[in-house]
C-alpha positions as CSV (number, residue, x, y, z in Angstrom):
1,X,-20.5,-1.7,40.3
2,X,-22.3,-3.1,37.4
3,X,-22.6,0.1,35.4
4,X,-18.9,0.9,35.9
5,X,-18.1,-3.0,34.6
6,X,-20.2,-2.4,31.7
7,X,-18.8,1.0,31.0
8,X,-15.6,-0.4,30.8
9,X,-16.3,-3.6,28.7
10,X,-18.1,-0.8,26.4
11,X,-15.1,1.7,26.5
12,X,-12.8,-1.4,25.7
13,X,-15.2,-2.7,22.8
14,X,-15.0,0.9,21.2
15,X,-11.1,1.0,21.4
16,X,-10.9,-2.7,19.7
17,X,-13.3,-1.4,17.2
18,X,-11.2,1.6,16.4
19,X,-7.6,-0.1,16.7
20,X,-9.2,-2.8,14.2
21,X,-10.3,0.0,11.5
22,X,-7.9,2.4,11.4
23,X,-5.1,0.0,9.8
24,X,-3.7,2.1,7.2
25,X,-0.4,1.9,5.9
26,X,1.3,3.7,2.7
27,X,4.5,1.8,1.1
28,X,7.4,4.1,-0.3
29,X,9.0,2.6,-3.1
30,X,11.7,4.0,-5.2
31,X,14.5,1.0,-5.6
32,X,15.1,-0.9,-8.9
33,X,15.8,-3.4,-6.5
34,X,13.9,-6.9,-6.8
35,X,14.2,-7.9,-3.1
36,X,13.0,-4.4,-2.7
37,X,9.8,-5.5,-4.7
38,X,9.9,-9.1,-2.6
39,X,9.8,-7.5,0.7
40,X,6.8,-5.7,-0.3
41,X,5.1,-8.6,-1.4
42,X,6.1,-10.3,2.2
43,X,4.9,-7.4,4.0
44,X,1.7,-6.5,2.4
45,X,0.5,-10.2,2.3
46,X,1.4,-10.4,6.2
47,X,-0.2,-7.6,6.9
48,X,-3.6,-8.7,4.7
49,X,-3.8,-12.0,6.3
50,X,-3.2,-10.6,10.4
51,X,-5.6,-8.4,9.4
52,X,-8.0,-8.4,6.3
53,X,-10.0,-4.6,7.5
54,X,-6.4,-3.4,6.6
55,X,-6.2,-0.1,4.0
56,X,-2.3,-1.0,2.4
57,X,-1.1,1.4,-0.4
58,X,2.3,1.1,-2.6
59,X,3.3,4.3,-4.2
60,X,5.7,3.4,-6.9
61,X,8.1,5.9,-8.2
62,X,11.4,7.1,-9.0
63,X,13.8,4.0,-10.2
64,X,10.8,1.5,-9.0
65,X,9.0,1.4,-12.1
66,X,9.8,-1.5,-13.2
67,X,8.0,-2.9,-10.4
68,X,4.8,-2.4,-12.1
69,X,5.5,-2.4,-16.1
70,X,4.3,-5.4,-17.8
71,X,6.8,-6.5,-19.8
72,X,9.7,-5.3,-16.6
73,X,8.4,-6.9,-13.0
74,X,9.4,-9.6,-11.8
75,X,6.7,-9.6,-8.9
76,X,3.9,-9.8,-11.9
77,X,1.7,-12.4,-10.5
78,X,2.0,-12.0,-6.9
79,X,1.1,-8.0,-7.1
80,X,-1.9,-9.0,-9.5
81,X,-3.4,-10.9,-6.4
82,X,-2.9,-8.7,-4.1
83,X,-4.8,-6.0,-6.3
84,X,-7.3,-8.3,-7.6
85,X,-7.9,-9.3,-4.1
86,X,-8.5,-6.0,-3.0
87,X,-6.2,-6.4,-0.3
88,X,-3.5,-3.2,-1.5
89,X,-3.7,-0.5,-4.2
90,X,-0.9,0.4,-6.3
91,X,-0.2,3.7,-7.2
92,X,2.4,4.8,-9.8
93,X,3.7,8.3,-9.9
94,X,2.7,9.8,-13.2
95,X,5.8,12.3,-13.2
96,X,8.1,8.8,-13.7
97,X,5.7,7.8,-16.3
98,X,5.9,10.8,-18.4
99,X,10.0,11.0,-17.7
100,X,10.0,7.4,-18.3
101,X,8.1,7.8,-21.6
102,X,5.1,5.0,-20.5
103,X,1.8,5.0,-20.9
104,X,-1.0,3.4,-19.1
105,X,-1.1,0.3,-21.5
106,X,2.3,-0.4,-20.1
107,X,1.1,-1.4,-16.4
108,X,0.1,-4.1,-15.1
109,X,-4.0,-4.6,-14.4
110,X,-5.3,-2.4,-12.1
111,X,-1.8,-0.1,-11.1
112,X,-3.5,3.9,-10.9
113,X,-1.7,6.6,-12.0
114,X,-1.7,8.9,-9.5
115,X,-0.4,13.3,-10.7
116,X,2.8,12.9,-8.1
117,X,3.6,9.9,-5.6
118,X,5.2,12.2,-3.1
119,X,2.4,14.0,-2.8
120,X,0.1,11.0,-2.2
121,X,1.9,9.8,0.5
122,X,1.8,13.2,2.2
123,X,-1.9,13.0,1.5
124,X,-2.0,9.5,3.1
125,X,-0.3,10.8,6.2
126,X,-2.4,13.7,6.7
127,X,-5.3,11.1,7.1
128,X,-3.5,9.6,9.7
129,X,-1.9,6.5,7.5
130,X,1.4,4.8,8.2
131,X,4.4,5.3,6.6
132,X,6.8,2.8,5.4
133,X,9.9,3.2,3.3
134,X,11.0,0.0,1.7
135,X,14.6,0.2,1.1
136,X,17.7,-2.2,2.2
């Protein structure tokens, strides 16, 4: 009775273990939209403080990059946190920078350029991340 007890307490400690790492979640962004850009804010920073071992990811692109241009967002200072924090990467599709005619200079701190969004979100979900579009 005691080995099965402690099997269990051990097969439940390896199942809180792995439910407590594997927290990964991509954001799909592609609105101009600021509550767009607000709701991401909302959820990323819930998600960071119900739990910190999270991986969180917003792939800008499309009509979204404004989201992450200096001299455009309107969610500046709460995005820098969250990236200066470690708590979420950004990642802007390079496509809409080059269609867009922006550099690198142009972003705020610590936004990556990734070759094409779409393609790092399927990347993302091939190792097993969530995927959430934010749109209203």
């Amino acid at each position: 009775m005691k080995k099965r007890f402690l099997l269990l307490v051990f097969l439940l400690a390896n199942i809180y273990c792995y439910a407590q790492d594997d927290y990964k979640v991509v954001f799909d962004i592609t609105s101009k939209d600021p509550e767009d850009y607000n709701t991401i804010i909302r959820q990323v920073t819930a998600i960071s403080k119900s739990n910190p071992a999270a991986q969180l990811e917003v792939a800008v692109y499309g009509e979204a990059l404004d989201m992450v241009l200096k001299n455009k967002s309107t969610i500046a200072p709460a995005l820098t946190e969250l990236i200066n924090q470690k708590k979420t990467t950004v990642k802007v599709c390079g496509f809409t920078m080059k269609r867009n005619n922006k550099d690198a200079s142009q972003l705020l701190p610590g936004v990556e350029i990734v070759p094409d969004a779409i393609y790092e979100i399927i990347s993302k979900q091939r190792e097993g991340w969530g995927y959430i579009k934010v749109a209203h």
